[in-house]
FIMIVO-78986 format. One record per atom (N, C-alpha, C, O, CB): x, y, z; atom name; residue number from 0; residue in one letter. Coordinates in Angstrom, 1 decimal, padded with zeros to 4 digits, always signed. Glycine has a CB too. Layout:
<mifis>
((X Y Z) "CA" NUM "a") ...
</mifis>
This chain:
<mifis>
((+000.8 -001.2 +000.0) "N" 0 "x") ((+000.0 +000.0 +000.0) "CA" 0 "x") ((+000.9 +001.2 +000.0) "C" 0 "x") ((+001.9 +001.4 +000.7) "O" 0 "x") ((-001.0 +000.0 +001.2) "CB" 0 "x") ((+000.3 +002.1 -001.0) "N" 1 "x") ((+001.4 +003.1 -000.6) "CA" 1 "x") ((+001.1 +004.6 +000.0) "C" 1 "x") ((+000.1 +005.3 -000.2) "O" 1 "x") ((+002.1 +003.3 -001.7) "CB" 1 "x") ((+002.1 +004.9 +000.7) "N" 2 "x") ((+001.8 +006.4 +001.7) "CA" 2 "x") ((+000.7 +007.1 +001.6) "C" 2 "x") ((+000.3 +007.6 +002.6) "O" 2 "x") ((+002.8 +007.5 +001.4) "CB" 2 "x") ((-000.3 +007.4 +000.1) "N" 3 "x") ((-001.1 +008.2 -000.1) "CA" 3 "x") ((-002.6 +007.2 +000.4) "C" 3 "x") ((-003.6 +007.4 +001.1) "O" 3 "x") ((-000.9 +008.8 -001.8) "CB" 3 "x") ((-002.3 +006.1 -000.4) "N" 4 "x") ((-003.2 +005.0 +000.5) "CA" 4 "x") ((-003.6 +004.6 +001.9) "C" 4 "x") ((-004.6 +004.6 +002.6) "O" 4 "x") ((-002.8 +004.1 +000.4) "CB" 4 "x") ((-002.2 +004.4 +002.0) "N" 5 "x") ((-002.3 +004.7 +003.9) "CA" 5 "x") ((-003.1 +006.0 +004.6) "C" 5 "x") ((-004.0 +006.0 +005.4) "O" 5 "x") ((-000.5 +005.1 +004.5) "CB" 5 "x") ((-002.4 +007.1 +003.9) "N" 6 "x") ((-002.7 +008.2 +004.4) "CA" 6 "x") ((-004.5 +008.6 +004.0) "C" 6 "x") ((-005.2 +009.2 +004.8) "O" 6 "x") ((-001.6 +009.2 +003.8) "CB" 6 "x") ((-004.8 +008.3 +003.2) "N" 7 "x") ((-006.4 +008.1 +003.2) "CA" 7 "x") ((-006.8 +007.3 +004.2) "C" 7 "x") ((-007.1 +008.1 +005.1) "O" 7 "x") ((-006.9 +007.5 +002.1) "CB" 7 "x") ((-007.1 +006.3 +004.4) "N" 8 "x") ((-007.2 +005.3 +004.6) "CA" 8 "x") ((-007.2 +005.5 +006.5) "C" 8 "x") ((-007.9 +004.9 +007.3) "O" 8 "x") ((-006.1 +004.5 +003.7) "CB" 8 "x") ((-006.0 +006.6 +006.9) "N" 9 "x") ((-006.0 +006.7 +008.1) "CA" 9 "x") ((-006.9 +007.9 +008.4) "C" 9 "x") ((-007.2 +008.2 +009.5) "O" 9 "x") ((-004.6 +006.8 +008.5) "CB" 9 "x") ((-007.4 +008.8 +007.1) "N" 10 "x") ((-008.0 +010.1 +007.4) "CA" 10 "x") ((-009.3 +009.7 +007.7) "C" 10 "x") ((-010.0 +010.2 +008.6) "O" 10 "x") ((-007.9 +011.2 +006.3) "CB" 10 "x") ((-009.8 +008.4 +006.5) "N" 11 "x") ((-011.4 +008.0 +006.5) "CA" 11 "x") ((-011.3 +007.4 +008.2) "C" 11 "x") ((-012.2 +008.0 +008.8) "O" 11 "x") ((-012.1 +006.5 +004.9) "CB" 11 "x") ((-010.8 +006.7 +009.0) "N" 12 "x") ((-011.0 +006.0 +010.2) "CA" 12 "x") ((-010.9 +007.1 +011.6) "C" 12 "x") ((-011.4 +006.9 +012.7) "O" 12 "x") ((-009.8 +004.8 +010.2) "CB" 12 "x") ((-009.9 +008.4 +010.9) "N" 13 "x") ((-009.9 +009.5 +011.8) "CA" 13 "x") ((-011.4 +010.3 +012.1) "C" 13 "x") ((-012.0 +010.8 +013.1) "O" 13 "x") ((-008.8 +010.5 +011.2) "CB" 13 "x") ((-011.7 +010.0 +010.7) "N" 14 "x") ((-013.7 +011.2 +010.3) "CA" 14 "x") ((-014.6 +010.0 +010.9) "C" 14 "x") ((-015.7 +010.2 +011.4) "O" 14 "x") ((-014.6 +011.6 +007.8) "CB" 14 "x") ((-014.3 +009.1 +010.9) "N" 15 "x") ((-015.4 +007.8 +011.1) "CA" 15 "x") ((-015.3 +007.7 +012.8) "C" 15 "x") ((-016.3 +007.6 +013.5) "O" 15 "x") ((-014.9 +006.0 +010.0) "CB" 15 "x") ((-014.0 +007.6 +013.3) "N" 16 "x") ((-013.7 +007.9 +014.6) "CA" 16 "x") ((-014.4 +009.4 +015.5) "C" 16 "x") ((-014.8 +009.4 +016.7) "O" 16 "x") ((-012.1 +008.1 +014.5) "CB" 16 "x") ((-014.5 +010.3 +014.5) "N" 17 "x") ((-014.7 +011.8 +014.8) "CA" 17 "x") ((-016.4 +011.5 +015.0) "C" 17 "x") ((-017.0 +011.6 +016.1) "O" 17 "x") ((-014.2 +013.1 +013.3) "CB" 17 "x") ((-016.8 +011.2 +014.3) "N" 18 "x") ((-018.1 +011.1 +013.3) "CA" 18 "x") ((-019.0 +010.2 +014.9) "C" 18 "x") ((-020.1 +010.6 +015.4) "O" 18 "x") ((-017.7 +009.7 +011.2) "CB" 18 "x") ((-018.2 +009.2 +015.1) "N" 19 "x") ((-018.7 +008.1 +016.4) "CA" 19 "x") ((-018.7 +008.8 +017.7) "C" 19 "x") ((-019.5 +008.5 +018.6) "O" 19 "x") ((-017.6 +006.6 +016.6) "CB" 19 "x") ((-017.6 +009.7 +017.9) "N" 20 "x") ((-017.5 +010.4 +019.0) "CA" 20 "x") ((-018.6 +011.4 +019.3) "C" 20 "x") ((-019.4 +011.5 +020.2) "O" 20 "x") ((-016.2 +011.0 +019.0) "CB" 20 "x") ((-018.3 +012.3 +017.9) "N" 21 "x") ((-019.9 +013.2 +018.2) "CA" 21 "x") ((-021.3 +012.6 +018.4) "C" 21 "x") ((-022.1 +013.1 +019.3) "O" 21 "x") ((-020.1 +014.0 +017.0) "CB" 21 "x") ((-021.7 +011.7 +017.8) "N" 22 "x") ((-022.5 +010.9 +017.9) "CA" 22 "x") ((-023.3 +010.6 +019.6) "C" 22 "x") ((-024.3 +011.1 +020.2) "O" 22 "x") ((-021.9 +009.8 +017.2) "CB" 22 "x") ((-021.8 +009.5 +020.0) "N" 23 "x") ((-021.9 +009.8 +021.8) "CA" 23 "x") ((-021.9 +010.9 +022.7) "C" 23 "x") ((-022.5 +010.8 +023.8) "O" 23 "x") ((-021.0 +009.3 +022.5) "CB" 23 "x") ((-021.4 +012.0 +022.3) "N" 24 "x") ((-021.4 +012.8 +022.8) "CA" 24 "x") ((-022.9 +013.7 +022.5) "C" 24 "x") ((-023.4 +014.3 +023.5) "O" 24 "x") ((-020.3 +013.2 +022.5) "CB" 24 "x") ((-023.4 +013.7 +021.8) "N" 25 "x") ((-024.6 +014.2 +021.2) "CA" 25 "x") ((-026.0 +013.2 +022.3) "C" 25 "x") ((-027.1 +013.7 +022.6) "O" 25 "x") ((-024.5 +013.8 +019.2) "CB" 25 "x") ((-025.3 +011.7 +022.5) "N" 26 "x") ((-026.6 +011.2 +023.4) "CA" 26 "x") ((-026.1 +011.7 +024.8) "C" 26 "x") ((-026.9 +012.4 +025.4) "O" 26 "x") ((-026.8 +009.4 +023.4) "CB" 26 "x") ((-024.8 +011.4 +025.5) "N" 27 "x") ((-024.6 +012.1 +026.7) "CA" 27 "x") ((-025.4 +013.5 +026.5) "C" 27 "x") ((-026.3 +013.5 +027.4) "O" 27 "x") ((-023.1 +012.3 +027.1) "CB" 27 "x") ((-025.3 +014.4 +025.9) "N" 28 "x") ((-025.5 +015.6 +025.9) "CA" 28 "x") ((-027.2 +015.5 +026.4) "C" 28 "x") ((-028.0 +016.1 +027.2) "O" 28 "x") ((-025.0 +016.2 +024.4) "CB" 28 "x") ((-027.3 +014.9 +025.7) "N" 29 "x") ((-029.2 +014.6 +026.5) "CA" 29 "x") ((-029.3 +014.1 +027.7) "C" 29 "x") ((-029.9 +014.8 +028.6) "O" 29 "x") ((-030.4 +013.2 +025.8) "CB" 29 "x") ((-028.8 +013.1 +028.0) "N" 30 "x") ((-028.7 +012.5 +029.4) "CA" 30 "x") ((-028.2 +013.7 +030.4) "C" 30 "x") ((-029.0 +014.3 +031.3) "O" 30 "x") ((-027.4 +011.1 +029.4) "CB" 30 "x") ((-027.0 +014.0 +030.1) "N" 31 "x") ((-026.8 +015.5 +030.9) "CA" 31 "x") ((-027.6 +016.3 +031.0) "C" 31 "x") ((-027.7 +016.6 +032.2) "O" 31 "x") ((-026.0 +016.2 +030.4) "CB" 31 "x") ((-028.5 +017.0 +029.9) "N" 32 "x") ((-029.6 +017.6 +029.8) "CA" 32 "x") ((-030.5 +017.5 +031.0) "C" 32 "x") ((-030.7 +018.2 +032.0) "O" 32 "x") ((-030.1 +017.2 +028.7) "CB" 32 "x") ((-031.2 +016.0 +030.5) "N" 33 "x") ((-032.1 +016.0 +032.0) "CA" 33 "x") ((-031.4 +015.6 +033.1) "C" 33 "x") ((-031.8 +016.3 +034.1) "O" 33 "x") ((-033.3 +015.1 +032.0) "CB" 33 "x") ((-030.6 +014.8 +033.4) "N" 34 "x") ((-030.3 +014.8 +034.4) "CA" 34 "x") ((-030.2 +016.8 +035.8) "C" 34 "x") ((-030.6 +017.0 +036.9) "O" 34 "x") ((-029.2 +013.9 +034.1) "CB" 34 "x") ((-029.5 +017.6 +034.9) "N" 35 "x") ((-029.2 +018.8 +035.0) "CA" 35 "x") ((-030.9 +019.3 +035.2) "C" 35 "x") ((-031.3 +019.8 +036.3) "O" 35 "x") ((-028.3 +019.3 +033.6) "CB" 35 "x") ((-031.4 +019.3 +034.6) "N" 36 "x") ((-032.9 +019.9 +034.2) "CA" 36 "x") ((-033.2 +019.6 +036.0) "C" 36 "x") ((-033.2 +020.5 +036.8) "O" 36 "x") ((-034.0 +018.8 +032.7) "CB" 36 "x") ((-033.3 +018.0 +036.3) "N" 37 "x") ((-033.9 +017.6 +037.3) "CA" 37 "x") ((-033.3 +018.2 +038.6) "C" 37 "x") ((-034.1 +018.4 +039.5) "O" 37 "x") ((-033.8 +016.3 +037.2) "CB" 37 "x") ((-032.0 +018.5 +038.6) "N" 38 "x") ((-031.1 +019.1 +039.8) "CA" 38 "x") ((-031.4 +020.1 +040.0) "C" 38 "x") ((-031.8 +020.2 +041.2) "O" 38 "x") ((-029.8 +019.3 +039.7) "CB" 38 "x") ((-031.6 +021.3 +039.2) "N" 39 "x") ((-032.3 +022.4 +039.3) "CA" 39 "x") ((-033.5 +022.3 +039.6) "C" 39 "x") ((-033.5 +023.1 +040.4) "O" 39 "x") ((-032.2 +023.1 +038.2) "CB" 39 "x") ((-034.6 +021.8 +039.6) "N" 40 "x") ((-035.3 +021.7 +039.9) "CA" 40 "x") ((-035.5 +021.5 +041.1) "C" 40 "x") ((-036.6 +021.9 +041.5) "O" 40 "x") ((-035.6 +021.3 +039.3) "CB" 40 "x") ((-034.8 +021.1 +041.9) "N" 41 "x") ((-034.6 +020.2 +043.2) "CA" 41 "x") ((-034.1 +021.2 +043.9) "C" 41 "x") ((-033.9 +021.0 +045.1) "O" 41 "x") ((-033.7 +018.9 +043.2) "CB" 41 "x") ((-033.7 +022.2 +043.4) "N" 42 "x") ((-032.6 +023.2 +043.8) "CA" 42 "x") ((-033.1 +025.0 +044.2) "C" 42 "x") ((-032.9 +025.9 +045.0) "O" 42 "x") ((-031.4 +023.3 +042.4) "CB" 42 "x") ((-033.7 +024.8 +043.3) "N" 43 "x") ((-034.8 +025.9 +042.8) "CA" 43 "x") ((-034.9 +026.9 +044.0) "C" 43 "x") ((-035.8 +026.6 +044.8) "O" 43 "x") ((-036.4 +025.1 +042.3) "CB" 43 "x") ((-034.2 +028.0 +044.1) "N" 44 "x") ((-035.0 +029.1 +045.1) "CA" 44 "x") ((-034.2 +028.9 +046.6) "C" 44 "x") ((-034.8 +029.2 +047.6) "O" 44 "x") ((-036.8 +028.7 +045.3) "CB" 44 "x") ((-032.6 +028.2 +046.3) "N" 45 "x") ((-031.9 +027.7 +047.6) "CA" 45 "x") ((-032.2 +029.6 +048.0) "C" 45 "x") ((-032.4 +030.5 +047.2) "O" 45 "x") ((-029.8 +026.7 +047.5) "CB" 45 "x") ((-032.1 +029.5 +049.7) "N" 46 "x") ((-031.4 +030.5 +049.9) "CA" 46 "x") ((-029.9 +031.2 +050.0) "C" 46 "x") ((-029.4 +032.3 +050.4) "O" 46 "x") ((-031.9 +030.7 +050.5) "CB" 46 "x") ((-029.5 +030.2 +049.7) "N" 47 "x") ((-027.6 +030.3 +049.6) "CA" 47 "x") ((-027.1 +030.4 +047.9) "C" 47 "x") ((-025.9 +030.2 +047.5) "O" 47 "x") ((-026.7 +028.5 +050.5) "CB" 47 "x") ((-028.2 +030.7 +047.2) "N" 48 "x") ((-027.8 +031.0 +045.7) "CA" 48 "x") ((-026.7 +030.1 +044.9) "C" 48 "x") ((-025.8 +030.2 +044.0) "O" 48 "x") ((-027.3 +032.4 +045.6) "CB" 48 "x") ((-027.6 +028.7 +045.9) "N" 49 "x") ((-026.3 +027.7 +045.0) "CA" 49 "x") ((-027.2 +027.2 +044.1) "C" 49 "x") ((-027.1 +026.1 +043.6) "O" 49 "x") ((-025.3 +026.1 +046.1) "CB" 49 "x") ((-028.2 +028.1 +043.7) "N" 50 "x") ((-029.2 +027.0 +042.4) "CA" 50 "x") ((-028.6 +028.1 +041.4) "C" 50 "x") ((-028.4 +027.8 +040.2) "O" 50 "x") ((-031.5 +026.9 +042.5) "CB" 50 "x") ((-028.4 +029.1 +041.6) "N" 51 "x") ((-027.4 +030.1 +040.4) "CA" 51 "x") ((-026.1 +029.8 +040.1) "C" 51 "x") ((-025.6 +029.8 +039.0) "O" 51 "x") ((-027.1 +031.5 +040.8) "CB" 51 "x") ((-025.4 +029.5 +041.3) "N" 52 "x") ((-023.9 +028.9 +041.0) "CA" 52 "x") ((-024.2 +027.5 +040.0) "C" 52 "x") ((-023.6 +027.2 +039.0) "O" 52 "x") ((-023.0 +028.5 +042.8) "CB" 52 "x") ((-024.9 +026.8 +040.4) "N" 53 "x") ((-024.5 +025.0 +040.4) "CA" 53 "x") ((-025.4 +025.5 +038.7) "C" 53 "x") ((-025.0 +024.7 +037.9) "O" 53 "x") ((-025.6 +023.3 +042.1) "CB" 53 "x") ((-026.4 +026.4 +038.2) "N" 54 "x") ((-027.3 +026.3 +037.0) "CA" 54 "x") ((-025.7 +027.1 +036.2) "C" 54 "x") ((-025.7 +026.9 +034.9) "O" 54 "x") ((-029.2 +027.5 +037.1) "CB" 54 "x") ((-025.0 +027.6 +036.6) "N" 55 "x") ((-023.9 +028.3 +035.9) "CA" 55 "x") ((-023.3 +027.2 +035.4) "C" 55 "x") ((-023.3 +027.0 +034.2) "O" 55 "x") ((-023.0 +029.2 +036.6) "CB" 55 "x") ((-022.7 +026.5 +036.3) "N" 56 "x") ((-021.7 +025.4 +036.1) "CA" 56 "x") ((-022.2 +024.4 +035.3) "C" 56 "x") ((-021.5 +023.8 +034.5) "O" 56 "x") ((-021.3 +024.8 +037.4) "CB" 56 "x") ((-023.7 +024.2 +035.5) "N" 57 "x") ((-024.4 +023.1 +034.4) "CA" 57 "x") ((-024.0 +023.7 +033.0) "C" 57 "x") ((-023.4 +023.1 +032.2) "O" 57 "x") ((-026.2 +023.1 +034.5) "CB" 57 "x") ((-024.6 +024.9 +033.0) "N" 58 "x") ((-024.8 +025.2 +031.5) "CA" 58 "x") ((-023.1 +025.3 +031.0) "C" 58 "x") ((-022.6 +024.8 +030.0) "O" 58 "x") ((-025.8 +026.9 +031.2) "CB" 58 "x") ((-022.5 +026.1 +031.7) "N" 59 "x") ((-021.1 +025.8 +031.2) "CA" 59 "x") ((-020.6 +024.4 +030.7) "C" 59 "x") ((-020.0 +024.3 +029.6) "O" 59 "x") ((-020.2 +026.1 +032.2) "CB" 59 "x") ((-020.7 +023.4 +031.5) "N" 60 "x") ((-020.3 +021.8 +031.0) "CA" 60 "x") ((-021.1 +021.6 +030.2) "C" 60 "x") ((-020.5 +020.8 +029.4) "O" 60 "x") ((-020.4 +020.7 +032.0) "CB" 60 "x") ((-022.3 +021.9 +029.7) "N" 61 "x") ((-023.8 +021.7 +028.8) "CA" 61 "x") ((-023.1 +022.1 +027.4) "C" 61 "x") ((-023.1 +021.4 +026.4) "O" 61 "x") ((-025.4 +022.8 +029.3) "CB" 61 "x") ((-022.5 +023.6 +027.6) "N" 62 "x") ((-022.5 +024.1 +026.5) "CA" 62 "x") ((-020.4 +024.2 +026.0) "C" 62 "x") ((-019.7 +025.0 +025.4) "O" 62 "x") ((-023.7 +025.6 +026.7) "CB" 62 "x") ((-020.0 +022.7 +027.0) "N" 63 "x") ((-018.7 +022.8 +026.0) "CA" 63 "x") ((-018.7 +021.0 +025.8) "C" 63 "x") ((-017.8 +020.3 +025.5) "O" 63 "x") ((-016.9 +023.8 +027.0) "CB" 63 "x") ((-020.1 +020.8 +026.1) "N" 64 "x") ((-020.3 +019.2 +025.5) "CA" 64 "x") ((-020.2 +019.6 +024.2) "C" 64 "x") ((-019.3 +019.1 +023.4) "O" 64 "x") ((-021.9 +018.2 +025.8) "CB" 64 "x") ((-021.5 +021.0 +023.6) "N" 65 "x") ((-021.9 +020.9 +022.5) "CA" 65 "x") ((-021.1 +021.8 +021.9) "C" 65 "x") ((-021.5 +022.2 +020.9) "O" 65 "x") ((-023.1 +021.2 +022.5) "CB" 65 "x") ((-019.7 +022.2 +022.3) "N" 66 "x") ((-018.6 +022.9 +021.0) "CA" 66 "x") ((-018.1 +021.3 +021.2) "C" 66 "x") ((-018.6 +020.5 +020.4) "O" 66 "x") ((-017.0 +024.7 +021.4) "CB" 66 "x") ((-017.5 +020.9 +021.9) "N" 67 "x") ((-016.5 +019.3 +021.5) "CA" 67 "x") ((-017.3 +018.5 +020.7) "C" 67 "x") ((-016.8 +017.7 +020.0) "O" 67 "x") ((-016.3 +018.1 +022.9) "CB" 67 "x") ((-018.9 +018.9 +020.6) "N" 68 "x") ((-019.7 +017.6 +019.6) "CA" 68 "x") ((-019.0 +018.2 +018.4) "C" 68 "x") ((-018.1 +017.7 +017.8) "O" 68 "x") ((-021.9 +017.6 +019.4) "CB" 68 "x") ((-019.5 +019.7 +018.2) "N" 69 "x") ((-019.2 +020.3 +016.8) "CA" 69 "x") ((-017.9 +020.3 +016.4) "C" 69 "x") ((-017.8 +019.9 +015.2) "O" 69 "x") ((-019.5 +021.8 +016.6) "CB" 69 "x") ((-016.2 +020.8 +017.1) "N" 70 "x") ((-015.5 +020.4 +016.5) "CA" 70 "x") ((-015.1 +019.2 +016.3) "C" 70 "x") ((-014.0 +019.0 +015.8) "O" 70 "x") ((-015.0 +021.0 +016.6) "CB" 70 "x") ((-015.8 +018.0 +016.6) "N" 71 "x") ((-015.8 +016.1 +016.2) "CA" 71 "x") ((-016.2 +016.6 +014.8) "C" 71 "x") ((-015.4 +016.5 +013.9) "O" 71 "x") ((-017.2 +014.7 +017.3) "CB" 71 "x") ((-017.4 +017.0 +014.5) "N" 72 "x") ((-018.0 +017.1 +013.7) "CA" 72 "x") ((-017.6 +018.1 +012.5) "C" 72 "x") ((-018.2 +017.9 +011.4) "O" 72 "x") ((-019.0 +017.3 +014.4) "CB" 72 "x") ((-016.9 +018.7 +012.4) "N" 73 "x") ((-016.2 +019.8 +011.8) "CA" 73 "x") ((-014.7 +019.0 +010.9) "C" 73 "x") ((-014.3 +018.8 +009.8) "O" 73 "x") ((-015.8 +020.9 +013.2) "CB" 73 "x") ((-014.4 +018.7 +012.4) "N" 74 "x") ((-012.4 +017.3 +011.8) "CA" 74 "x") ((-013.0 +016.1 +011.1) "C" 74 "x") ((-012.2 +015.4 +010.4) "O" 74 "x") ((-011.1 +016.2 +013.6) "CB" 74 "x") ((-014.6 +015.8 +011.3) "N" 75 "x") ((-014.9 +014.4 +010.7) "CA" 75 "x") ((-014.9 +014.8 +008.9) "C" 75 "x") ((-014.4 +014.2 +008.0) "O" 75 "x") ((-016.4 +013.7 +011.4) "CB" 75 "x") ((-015.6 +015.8 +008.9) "N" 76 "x") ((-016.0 +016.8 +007.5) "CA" 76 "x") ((-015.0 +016.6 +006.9) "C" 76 "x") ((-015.0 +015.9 +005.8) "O" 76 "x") ((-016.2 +018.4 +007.5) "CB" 76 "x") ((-013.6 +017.2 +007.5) "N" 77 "x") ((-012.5 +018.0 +007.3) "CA" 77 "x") ((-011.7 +016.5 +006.9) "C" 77 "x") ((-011.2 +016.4 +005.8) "O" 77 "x") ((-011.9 +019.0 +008.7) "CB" 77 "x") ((-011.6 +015.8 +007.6) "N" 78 "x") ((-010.4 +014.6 +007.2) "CA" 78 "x") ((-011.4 +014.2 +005.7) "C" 78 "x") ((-011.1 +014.6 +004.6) "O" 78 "x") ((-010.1 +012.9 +008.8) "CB" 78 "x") ((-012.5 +013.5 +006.0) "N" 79 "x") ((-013.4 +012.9 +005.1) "CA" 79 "x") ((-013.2 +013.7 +003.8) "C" 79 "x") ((-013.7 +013.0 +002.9) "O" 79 "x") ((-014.9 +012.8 +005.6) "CB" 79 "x") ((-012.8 +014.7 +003.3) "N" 80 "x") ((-012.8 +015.9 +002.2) "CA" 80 "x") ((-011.5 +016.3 +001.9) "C" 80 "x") ((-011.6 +016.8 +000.8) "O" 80 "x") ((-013.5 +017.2 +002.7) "CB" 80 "x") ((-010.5 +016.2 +002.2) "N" 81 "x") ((-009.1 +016.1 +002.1) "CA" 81 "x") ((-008.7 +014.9 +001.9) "C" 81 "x") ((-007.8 +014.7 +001.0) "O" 81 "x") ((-008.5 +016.5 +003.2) "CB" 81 "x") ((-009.3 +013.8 +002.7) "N" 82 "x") ((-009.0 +012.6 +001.8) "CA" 82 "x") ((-009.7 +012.2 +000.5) "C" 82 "x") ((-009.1 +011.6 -000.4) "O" 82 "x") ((-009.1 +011.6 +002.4) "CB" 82 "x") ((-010.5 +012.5 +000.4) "N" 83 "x") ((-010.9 +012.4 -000.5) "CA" 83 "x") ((-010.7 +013.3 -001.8) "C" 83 "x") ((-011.2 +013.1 -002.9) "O" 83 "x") ((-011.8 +012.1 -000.1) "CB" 83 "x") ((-010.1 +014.2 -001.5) "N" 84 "x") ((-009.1 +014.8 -002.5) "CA" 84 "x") ((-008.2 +014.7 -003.0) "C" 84 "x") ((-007.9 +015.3 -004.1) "O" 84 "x") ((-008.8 +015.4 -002.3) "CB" 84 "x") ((-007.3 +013.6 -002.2) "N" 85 "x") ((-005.8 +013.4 -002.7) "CA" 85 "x") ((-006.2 +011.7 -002.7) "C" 85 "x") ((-005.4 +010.8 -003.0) "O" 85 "x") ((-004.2 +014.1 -001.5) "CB" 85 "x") 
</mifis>
């Protein structure tokens, strides 16, 4: 096989790797969702404003699930299209 072969060959398993990760990540991202949903809820109106601190910290982890889904999703594009160029 040669180098350009290989090197495809390692880009399609890198996008297909990318491609599987976002995927899981995309179902955690639900699971997280409600689980989160439910905490707050439970939390709702502390008087020590740990339902503002702990709703911060959720959405922060919530919302760097959903940049790590997109750049999976972005390098899967990206390898899949470059290899398939050369």
């Amino acid at each position: 096989m040669s180098q350009i072969q290989q090197l495809k060959a390692q880009l399609h398993q890198v996008a297909t790797e990318a491609t599987q990760g976002a995927a899981s990540l995309g179902t955690y991202k639900q699971r997280f969702s409600q689980s989160s949903a439910h905490v707050l809820a439970l939390i709702q109106g502390s008087a020590t404003k740990a339902d503002a601190d702990i709703s911060q910290l959720l959405d922060a982890a919530g919302m760097a699930v959903e940049q790590a889904t997109e750049a999976l999703q972005i390098a899967a594009h990206g390898c899949k299209s470059y290899a398939d160029q050369i």
